[in-house]
TORMIPA-104846 format. One record per residue: x, y, z of N, C-alpha, C in turn; residue number from 1; residue in one letter. Coordinates in Angstrom, 2 decimals, padded with zeros to 5 digits. Each point is the difference from the previous one (the first is absolute). Example, Ala and Ser with C-alpha at 12.3 -4.5 7.8 and 13.67 -1.06 7.14 Angstrom:
<sites>
SITE     n.xx     n.yy     n.zz    ca.xx    ca.yy    ca.zz     c.xx     c.yy     c.zz    i  aa
SITE   013.19  -005.69   007.80  -000.89   001.19   000.00   000.90   001.20   000.00    1   a
SITE  -000.35   001.05  -000.72   000.82   001.19   000.06  -000.77   001.09   000.73    2   s
</sites>
This chain:
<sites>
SITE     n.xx     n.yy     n.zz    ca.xx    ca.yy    ca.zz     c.xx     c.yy     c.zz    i  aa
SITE   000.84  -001.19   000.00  -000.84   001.19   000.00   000.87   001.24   000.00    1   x
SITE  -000.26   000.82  -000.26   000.34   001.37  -000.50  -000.24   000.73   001.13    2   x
SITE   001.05   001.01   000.86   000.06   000.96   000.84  -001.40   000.66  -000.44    3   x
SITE  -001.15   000.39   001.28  -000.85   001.01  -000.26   000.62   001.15   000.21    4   x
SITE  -000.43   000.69  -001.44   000.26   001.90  -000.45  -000.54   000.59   001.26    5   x
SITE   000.78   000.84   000.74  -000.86   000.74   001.12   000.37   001.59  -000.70    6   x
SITE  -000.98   000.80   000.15   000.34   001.77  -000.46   000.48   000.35   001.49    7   x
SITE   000.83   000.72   000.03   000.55   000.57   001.21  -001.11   001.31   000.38    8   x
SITE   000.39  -000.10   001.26  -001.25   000.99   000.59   000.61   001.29  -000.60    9   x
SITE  -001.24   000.74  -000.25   000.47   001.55  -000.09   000.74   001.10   000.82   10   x
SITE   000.58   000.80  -000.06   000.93   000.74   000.30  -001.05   000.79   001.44   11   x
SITE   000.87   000.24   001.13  -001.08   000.87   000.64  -000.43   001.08  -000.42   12   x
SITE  -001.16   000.50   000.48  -000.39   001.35  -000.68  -000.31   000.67   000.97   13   x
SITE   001.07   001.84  -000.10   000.36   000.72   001.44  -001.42   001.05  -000.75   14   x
SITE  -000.10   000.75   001.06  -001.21   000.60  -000.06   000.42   001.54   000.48   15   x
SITE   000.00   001.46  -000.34   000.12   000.77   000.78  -001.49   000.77   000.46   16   x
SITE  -000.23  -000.07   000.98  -001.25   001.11   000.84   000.70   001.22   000.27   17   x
SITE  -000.81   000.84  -000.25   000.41   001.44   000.06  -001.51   000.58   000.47   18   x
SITE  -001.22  -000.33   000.46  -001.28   000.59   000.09  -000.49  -000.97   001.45   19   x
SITE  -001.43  -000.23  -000.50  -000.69  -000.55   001.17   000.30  -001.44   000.49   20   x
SITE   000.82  -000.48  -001.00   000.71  -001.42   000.31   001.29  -000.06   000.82   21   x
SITE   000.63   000.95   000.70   001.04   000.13   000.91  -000.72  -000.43   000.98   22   x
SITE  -001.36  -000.26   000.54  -000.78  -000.64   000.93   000.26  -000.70   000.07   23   x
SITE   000.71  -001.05   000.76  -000.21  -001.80   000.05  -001.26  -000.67   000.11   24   x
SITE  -000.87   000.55   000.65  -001.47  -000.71   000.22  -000.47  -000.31  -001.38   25   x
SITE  -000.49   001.18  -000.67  -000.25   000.20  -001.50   000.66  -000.66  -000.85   26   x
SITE   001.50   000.07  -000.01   000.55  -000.84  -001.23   000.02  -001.49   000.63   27   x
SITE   000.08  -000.71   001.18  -000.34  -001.13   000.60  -001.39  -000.20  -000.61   28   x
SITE  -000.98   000.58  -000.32  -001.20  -000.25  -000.41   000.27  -000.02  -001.11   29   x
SITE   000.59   000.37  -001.22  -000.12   000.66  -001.03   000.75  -001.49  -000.76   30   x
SITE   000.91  -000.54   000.30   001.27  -000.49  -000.30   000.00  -000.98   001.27   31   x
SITE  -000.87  -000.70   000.18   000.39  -000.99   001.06   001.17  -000.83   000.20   32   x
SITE   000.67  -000.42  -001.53   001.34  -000.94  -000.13   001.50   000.93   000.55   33   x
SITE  -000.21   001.29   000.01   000.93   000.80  -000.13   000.98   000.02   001.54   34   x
SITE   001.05   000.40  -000.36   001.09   000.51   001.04   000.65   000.98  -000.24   35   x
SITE   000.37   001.04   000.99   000.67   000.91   000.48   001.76  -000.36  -000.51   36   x
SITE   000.17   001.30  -000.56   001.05  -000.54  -000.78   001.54   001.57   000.90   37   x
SITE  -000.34   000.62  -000.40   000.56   001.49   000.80  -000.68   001.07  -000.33   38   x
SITE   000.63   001.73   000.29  -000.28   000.76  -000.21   000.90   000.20  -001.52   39   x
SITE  -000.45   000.93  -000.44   000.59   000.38  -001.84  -000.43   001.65   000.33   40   x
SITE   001.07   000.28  -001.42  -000.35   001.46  -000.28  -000.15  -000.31  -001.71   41   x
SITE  -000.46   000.96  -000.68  -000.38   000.09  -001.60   000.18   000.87  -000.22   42   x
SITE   001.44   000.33  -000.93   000.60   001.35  -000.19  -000.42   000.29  -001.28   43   x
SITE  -000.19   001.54  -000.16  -000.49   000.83  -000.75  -001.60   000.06  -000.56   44   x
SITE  -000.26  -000.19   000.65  -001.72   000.23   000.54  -000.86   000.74   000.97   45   x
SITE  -000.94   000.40  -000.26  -000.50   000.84   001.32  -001.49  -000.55   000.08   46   x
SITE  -000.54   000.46   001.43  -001.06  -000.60   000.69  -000.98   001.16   000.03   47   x
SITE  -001.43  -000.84  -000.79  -001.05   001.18  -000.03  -001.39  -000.48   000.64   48   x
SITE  -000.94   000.83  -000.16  -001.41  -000.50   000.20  -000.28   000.12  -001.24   49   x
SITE  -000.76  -000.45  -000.83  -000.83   000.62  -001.16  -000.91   000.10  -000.07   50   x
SITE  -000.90   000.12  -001.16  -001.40   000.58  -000.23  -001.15  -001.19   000.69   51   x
SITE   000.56  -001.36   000.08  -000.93  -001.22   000.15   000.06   000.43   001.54   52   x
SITE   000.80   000.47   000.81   000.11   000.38   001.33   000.85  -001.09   000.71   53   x
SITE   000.68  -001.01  -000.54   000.90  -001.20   000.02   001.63   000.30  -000.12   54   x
SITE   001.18  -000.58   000.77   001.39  -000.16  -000.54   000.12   000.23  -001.27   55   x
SITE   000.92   000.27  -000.44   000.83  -000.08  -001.59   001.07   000.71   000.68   56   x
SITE   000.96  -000.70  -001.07   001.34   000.53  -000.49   000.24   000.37  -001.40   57   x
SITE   001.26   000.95   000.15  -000.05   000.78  -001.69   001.71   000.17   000.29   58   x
SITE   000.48  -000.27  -001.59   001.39   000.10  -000.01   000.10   001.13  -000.03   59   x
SITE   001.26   000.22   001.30   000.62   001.49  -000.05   001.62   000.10   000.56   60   x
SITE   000.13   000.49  -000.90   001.95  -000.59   000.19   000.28   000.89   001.27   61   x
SITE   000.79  -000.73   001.08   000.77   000.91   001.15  -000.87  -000.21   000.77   62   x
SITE  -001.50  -000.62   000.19  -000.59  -000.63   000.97   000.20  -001.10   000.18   63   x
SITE  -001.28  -000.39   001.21   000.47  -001.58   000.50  -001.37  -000.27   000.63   64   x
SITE  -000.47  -000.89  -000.16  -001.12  -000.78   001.05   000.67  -001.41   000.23   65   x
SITE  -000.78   000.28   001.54   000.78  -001.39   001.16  -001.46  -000.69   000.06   66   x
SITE   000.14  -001.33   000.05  -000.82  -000.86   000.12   000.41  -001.20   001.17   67   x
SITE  -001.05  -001.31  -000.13   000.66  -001.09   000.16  -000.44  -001.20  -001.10   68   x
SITE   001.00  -000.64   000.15   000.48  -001.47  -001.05  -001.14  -001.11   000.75   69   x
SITE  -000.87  -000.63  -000.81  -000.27  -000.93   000.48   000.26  -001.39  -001.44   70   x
SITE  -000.09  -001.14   000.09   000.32  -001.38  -000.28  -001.39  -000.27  -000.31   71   x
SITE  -000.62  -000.30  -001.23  -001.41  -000.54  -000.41   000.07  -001.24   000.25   72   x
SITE  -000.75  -000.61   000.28  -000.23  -001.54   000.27  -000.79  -000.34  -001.33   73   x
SITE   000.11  -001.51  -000.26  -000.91  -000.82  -001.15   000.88  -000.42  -001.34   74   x
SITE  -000.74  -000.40  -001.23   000.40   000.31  -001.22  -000.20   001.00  -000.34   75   x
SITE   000.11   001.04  -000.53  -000.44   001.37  -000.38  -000.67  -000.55  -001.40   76   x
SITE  -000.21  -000.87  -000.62  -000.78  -000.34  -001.10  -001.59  -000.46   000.65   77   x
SITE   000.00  -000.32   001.19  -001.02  -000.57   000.60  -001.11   001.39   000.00   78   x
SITE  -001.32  -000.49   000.21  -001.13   001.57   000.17   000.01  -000.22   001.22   79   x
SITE   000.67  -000.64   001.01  -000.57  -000.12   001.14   001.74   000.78   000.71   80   x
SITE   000.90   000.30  -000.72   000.97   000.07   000.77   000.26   001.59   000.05   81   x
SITE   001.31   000.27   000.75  -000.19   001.26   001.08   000.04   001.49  -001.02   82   x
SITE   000.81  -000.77  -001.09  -000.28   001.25  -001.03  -001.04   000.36  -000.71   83   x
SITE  -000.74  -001.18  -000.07  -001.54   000.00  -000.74  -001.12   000.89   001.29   84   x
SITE   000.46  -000.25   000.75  -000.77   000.52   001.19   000.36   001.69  -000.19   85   x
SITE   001.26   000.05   000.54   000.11   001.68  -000.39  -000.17   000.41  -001.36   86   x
SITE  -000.19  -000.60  -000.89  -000.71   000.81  -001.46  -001.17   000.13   000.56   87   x
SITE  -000.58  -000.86   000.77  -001.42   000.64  -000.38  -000.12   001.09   001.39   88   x
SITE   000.31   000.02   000.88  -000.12   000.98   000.69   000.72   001.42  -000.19   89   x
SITE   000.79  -000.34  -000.94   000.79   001.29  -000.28  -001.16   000.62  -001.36   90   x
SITE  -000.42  -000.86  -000.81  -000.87   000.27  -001.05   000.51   000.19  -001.25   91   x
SITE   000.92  -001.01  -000.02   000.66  -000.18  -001.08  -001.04   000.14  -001.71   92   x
SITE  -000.47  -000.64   000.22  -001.44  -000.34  -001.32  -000.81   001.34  -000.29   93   x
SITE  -000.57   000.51   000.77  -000.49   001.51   000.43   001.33   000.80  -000.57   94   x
SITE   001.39  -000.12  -000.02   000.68   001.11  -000.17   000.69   001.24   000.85   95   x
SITE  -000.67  -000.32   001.23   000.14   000.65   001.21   001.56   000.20   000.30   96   x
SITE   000.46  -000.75  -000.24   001.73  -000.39   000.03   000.58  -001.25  -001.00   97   x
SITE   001.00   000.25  -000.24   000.84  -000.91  -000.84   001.39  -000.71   000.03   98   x
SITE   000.41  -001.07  -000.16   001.27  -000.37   000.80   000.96   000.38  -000.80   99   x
SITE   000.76   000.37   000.76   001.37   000.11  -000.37   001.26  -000.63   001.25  100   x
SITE   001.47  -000.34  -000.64   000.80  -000.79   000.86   001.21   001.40  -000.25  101   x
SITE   000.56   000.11   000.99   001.03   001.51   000.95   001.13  -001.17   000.38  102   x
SITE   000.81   000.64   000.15   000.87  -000.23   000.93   000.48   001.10   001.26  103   x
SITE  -000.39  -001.14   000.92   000.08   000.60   001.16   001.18   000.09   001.20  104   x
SITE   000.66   000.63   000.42   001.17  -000.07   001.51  -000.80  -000.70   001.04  105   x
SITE   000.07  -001.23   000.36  -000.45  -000.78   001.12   000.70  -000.14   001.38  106   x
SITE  -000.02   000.09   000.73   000.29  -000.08   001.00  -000.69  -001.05   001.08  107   x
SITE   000.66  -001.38  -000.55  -000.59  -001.41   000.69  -000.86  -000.01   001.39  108   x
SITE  -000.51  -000.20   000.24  -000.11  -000.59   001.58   000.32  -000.97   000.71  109   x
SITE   000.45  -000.40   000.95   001.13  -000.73   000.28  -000.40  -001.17  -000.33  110   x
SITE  -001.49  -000.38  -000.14  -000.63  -001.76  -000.81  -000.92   000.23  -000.37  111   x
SITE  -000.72  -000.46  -000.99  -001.03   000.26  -001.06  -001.34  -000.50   001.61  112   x
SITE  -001.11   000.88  -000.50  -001.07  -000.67   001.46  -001.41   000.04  -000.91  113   x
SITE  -000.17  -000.63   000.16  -001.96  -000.46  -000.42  -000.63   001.43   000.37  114   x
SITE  -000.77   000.49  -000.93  -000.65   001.24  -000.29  -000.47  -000.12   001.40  115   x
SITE  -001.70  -000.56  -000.09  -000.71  -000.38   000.91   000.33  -000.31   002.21  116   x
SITE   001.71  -000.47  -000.38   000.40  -000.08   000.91   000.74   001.22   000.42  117   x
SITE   000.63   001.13  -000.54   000.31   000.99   000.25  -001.12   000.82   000.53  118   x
SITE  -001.07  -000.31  -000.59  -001.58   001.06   000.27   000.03  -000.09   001.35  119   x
SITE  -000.41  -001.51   000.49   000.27  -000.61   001.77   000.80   001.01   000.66  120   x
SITE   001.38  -000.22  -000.54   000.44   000.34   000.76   000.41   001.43   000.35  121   x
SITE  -000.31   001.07  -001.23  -000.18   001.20   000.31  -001.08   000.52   000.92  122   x
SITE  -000.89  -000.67  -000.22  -001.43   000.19   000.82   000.40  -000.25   001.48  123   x
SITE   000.69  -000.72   000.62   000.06  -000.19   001.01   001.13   000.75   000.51  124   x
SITE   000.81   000.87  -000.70   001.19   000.78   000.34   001.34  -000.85  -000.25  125   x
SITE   000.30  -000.70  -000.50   001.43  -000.49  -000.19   000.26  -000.63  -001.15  126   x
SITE   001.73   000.23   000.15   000.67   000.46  -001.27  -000.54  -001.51  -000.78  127   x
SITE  -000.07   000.48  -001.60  -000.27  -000.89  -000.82   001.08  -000.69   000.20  128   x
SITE  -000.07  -001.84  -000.49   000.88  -000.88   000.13   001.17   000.01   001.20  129   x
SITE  -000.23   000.42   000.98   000.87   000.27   001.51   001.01   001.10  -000.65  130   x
SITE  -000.20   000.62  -001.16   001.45   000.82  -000.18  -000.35   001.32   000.58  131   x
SITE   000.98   000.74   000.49   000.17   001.20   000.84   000.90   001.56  -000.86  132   x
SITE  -001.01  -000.04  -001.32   000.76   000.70  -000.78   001.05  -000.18  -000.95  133   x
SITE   000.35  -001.19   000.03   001.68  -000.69  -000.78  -000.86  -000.25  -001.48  134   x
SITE   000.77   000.07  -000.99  -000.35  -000.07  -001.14   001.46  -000.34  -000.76  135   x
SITE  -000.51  -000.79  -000.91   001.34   000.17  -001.14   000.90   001.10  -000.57  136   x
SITE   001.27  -000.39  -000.76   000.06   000.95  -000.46  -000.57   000.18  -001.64  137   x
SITE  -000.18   001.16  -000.09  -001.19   000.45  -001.20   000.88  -000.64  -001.34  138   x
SITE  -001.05  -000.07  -001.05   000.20  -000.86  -001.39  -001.04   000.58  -000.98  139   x
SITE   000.24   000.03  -001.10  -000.88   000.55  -000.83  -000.43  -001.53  -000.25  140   x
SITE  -001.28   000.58  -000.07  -000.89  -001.36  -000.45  -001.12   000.55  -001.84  141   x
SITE   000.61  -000.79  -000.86  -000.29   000.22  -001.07  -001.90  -000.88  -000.30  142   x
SITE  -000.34   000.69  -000.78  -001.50  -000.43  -000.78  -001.07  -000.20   001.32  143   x
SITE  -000.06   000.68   000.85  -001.21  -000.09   001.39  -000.75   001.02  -000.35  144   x
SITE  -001.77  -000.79  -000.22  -000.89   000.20  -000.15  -000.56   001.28   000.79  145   x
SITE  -000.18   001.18  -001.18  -000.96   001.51   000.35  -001.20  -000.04  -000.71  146   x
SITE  -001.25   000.66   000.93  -001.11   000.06  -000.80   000.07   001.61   000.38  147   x
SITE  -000.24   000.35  -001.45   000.16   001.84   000.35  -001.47   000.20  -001.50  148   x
SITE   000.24   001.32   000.06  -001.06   000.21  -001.12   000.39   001.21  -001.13  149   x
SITE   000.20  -000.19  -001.09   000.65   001.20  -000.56  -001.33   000.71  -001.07  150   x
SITE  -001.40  -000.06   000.71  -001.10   000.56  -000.76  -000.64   000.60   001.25  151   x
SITE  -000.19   000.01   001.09  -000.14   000.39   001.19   000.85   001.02   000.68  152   x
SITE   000.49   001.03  -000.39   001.81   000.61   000.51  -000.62   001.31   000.61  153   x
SITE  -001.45   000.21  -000.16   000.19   001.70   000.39  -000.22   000.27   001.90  154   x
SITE   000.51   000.77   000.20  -000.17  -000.23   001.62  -001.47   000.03   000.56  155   x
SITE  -000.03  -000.70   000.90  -001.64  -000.23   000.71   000.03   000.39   001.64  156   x
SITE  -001.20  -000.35   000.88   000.09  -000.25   000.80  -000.47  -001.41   000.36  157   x
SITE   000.53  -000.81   001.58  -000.06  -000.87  -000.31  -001.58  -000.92   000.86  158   x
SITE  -000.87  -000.62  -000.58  -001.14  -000.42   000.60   000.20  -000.20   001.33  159   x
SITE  -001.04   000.22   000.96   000.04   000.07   001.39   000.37  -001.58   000.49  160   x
SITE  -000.57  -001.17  -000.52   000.31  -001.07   000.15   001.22   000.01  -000.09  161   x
SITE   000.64   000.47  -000.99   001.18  -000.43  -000.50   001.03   000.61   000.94  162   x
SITE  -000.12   000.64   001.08   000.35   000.80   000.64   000.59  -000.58   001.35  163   x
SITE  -001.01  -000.84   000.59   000.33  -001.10   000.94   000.72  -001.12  -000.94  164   x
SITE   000.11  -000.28  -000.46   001.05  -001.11  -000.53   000.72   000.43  -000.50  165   x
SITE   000.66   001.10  -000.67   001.26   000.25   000.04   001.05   000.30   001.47  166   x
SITE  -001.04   000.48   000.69   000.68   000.14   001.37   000.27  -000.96   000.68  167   x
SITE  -000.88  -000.98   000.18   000.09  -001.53   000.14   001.41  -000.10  -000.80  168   x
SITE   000.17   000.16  -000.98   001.52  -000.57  -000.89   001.05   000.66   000.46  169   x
SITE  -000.49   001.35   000.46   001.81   001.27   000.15   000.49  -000.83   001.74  170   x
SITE  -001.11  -000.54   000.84   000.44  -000.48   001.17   000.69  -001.32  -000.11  171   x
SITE  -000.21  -000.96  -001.07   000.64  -000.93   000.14   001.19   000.30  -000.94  172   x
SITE   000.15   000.77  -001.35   001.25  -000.09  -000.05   000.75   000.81   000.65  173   x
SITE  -000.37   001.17   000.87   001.44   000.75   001.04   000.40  -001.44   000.65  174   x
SITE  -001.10  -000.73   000.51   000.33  -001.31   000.86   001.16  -000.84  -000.12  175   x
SITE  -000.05   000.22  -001.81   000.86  -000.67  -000.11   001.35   000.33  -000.31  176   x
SITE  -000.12   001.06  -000.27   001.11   000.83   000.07   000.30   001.30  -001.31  177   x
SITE  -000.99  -000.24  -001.06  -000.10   001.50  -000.59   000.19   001.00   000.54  178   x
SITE   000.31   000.90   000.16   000.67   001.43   000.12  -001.55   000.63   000.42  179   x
SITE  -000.29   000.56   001.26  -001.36   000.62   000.17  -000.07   001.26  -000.38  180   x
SITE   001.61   001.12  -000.60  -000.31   001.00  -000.52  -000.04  -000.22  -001.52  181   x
SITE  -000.22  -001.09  -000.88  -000.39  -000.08  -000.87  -001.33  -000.14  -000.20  182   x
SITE  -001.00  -000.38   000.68  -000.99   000.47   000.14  -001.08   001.21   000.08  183   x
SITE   001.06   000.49   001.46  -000.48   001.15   000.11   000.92   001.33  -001.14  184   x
SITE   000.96   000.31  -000.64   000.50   000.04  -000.57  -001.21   000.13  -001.70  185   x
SITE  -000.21  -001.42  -000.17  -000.97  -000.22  -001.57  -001.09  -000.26   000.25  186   x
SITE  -000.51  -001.07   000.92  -000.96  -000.52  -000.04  -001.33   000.94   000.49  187   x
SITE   000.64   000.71   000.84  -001.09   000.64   001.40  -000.22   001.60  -000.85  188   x
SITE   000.39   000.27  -001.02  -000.37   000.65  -000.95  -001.29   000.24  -000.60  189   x
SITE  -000.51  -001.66  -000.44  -000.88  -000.44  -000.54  -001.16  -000.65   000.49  190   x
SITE   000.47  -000.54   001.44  -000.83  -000.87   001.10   000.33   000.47   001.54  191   x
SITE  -001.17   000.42   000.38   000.05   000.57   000.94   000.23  -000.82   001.61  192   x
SITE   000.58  -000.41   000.80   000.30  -000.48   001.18  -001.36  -000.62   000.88  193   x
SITE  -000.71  -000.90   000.15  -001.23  -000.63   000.91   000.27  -000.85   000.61  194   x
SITE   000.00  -000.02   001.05   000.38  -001.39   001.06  -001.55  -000.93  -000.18  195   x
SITE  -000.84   000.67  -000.30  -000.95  -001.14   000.06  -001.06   000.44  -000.93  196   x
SITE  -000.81  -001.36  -000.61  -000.35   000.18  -001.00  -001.66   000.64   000.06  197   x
SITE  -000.34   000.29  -001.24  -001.24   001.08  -000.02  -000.93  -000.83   000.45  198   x
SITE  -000.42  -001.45   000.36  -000.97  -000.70   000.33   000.10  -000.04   001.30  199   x
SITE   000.88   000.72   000.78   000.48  -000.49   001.33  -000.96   001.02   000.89  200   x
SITE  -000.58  -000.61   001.04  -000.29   001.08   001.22   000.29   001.06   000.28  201   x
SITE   001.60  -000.40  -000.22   001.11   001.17   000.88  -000.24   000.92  -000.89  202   x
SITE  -000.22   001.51   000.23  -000.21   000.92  -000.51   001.27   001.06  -000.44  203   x
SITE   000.09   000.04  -001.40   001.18   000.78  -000.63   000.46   001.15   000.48  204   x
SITE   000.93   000.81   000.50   000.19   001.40   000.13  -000.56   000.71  -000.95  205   x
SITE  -000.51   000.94  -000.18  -000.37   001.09  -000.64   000.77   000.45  -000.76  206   x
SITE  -000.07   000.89  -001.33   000.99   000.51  -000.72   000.14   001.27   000.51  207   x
SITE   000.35   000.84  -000.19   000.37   001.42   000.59  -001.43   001.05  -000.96  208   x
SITE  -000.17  -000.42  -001.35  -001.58   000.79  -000.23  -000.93  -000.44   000.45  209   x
SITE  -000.28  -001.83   000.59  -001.33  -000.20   000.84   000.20   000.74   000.99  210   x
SITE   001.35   000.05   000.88   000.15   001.02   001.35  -000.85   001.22  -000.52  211   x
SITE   000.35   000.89  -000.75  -000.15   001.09  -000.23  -001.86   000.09  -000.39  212   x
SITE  -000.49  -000.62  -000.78  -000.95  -000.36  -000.18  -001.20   000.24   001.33  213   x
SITE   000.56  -001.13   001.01  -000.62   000.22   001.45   000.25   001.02   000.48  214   x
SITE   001.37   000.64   000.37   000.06   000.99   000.88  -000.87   001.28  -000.49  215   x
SITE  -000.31  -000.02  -001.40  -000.73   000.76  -000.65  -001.40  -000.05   000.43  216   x
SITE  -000.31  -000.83   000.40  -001.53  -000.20   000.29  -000.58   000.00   001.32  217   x
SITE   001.58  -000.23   000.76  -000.33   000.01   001.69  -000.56   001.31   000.20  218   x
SITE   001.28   000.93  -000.74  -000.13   001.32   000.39  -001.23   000.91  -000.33  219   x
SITE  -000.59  -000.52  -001.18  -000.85   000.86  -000.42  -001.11  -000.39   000.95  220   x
SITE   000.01  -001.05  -000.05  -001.09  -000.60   001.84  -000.14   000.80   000.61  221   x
SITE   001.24   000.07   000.63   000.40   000.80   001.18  -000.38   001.20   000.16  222   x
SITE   000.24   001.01  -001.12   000.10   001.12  -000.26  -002.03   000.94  -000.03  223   x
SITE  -000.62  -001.09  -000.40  -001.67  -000.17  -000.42  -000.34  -000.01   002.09  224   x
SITE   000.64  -000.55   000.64  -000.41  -000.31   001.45   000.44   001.15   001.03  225   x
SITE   001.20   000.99  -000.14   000.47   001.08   000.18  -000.98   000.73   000.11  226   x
SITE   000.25   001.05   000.90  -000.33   001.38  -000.32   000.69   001.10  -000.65  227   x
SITE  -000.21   001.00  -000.59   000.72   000.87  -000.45   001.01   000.99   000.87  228   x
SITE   001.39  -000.17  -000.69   000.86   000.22   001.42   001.33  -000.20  -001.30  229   x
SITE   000.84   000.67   000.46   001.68   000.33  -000.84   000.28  -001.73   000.37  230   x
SITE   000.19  -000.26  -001.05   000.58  -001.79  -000.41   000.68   000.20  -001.16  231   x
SITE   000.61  -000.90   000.45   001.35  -000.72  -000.91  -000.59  -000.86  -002.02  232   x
SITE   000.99   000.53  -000.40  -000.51  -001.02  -001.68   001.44  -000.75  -000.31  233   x
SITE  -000.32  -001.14  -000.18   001.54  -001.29  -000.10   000.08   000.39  -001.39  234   x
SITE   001.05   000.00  -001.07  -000.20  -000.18  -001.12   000.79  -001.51  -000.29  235   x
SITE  -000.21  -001.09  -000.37   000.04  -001.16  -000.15   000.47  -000.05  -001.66  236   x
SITE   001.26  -000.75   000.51   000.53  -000.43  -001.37   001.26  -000.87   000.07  237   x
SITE  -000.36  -001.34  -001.53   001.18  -001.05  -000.04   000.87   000.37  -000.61  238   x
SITE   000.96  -000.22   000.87   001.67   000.58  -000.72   000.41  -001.63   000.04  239   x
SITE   000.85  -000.66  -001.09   000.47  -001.06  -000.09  -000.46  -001.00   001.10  240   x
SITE  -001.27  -000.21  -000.09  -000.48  -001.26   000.31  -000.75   000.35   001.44  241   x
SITE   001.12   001.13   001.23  -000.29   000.55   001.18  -001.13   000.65  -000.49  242   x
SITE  -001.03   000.48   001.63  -000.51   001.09  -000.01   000.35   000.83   000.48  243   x
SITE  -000.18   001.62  -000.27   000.65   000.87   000.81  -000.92   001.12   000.38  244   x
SITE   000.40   001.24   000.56  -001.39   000.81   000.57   000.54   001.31   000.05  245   x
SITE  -000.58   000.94  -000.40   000.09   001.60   000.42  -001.26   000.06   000.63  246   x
SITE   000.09   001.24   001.29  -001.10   000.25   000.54  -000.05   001.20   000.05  247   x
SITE  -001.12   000.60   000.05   000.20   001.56  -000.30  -001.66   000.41   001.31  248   x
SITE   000.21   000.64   000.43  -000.96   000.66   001.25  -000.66   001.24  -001.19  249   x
SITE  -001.77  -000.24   000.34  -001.01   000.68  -001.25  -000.99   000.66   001.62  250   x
SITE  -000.09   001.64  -000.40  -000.84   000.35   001.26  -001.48  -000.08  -000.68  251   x
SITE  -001.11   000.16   000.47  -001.29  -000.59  -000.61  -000.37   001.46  -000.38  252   x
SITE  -001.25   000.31  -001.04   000.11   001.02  -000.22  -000.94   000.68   001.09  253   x
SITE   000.00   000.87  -000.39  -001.58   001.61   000.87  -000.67   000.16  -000.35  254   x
SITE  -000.80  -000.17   001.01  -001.70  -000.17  -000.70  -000.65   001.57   000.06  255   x
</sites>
């Protein structure tokens, strides 16, 4: 009998997240086969919101977006496997985004760890795979999978949903060791800072025009319940994001 022909398994396929997939929970859902591979950077590119109100990237020489590397699990020919999965959630078919393969500066983690099992263990506070910050030293890693969109490019803002899960993503990759003024730096530009999400109880701080908004309305309250008598007028106004106040003393007129 004749040796059976075996096809050798396919090559792994690295993945870069740069958006709402820096989440482990999410891409553990998304990509169940997958593992945690390191942190990466993707030079000469920059990080936007666009018009869909979603991630994209757009080539721009002398920039950089930092991500993390994850390891697809499956055959990637399979419909059931981890890349078939992120086409369709990325919306590959729709057009929404389109793949393209970068080469990226990786920066290992000290052992490859099961997506799903990193999620665990961020959730509970400790370091993915027992490592305490140690990482390889960095390697360009050639042909790793980007879904970006080059029909989608004009700047947006980004959907309120979309808002809690990117933040969900900027906490686990500082976690892991991305640079947190690259974030705040690019990201926090475009997406605004929420510890908790819009479905939550916990009630959001105010922006500085809802402030203004109310104090506007206390006063005029106030002012209707008074008697006529030399009082004060606030003049109310947002200077970069603060509120601030002139007050000026008004005597009432003569009757």
């Amino acid at each position: 009998m004749s040796p059976r022909s075996t096809r050798p398994p396919p090559p792994p396929r690295l993945y870069f997240a740069y958006g709402s997939n820096l989440a482990f929970q999410q891409m553990a859902t998304r990509c169940p086969g997958s593992s945690y591979v390191g942190r990466a950077v993707l030079p000469d590119y920059r990080w936007q919101i666009n018009e869909r109100g979603y991630a994209n990237i757009l080539p721009f020489p002398g920039s950089s977006v930092h991500g993390l590397v994850f390891e697809l699990g499956n055959d990637p020919s399979s419909p059931s496997s981890d890349e078939a999965r992120l086409d369709r959630s990325e919306g590959v078919n729709s057009g929404a985004y389109l793949k393209e393969t970068c080469a990226v500066v990786l920066y290992p983690a000290r052992r490859k760890v099961r997506t799903s099992s990193a999620a665990a263990e961020l959730a509970r506070g400790e370091p993915v795979g027992g490592a305490s910050g140690r990482e390889g030293f960095p390697r360009v890693e050639d042909d790793v999978l980007v879904y970006l969109s080059d029909v989608f490019v004009r700047p947006g803002s980004p959907r309120d949903e979309y808002v809690d899960r990117i933040n969900n993503g900027i906490r686990d990759a500082v976690a892991m060791g991305v640079p947190a003024a690259y974030f705040t730096n690019v990201v926090r530009e475009w997406v605004p800072e929420r510890a908790q999400p819009a479905s939550s109880s916990v009630r959001r701080a105010p922006t500085a025009r809802e402030e203004l908004a109310e104090l506007i309305r206390r006063r005029e309250e106030l002012e209707r319940r008074l008697p006529s008598r030399p009082r004060s007028l606030t003049c109310y106004q947002v200077h970069h994001s603060h509120l601030v106040s002139l007050t000026i003393v008004v005597s009432p007129e003569r009757r």
